[in-house]
C-alpha positions as CSV (number, residue, x, y, z in Angstrom):
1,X,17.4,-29.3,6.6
2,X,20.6,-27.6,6.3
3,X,21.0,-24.0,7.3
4,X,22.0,-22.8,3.9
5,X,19.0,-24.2,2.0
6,X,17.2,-21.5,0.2
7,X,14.1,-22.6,1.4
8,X,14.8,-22.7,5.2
9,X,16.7,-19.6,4.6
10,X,13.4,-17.8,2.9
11,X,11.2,-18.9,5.3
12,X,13.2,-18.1,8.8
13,X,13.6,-14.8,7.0
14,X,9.9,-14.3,6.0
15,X,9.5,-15.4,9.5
16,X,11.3,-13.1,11.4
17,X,9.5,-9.8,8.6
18,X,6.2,-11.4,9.8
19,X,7.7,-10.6,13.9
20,X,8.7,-7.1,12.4
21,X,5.4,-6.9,10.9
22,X,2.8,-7.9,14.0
23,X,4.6,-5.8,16.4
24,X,4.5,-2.7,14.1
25,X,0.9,-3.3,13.3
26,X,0.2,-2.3,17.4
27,X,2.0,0.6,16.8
28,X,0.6,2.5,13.8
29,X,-2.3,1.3,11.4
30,X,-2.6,4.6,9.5
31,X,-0.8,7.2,7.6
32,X,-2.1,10.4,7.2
33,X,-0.6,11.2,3.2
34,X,-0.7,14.0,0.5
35,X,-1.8,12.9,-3.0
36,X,-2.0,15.1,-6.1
37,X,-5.8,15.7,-7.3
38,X,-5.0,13.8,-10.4
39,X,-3.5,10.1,-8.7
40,X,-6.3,10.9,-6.3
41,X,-9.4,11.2,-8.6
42,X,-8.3,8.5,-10.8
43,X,-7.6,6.1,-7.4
44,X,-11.3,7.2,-6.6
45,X,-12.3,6.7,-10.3
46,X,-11.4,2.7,-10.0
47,X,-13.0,2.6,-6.3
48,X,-16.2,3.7,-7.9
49,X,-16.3,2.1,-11.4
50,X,-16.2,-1.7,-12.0
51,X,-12.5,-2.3,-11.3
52,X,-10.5,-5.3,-12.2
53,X,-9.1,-7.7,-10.0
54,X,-5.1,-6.5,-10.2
55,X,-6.9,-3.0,-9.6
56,X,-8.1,-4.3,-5.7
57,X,-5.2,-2.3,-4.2
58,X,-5.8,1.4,-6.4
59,X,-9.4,0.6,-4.9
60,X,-9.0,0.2,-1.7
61,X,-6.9,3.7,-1.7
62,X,-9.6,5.1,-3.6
63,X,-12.3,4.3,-1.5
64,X,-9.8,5.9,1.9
65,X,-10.0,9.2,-0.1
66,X,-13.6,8.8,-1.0
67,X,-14.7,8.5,2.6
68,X,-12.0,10.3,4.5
69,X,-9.9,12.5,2.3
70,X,-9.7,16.3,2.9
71,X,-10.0,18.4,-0.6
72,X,-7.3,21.3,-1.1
73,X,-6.8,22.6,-4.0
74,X,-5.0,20.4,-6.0
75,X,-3.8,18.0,-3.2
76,X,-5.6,15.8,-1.3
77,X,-4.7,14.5,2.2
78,X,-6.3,11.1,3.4
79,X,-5.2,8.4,6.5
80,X,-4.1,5.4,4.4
81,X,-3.9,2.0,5.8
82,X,-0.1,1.4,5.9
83,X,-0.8,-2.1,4.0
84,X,-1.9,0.2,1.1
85,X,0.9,2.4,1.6
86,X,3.5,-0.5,2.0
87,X,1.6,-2.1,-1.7
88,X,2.2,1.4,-3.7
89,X,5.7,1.9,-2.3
90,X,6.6,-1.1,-3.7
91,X,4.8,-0.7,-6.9
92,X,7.1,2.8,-7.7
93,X,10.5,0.3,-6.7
94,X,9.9,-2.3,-8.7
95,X,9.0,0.2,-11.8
96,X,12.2,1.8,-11.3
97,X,14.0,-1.2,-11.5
98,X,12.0,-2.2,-14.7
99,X,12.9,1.3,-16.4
């Protein structure tokens, strides 16, 4: 296989993220965040209610608030997983690149 095929290219490069990846997952595994009451009662509504399957992620951050968030006023602060932070991060770029 030839150095410049796309496909050995894509996978030495998901390769070396993966690296990046396992040695940052010693370092840190959560975030401690702010999120507006709103985002954070509707990310709790889906945790609770009957949530569909593209919905896992929003779930998985509601459920962090609902068992570890700290109420005040209108914010909310909660320890994400960084997995769930890395997920919604990415869901806000590739909506701006959509608009």
């Amino acid at each position: 296989m030839a150095a410049d095929d796309p496909d050995h290219t894509y996978r030495t490069e998901s390769g070396i993220l993966a690296e990046i990846g396992r040695e940052l997952d010693d370092q840190l595994s959560r975030v401690a965040v702010t999120l507006s009451r709103p985002l954070a009662e509707a990310a709790v509504a889906v945790w609770r209610g009957d949530h569909a399957r593209t919905a896992c992620d929003i779930a998985l951050i509601g459920m962090m608030i609902d068992d570890r968030g700290v109420w005040d006023g209108d914010k909310v602060i909660v320890d994400l997983d960084i997995i769930q932070i890395g997920v919604a991060l990415r869901a806000a770029l590739n909506s701006e690149r959509q608009s």
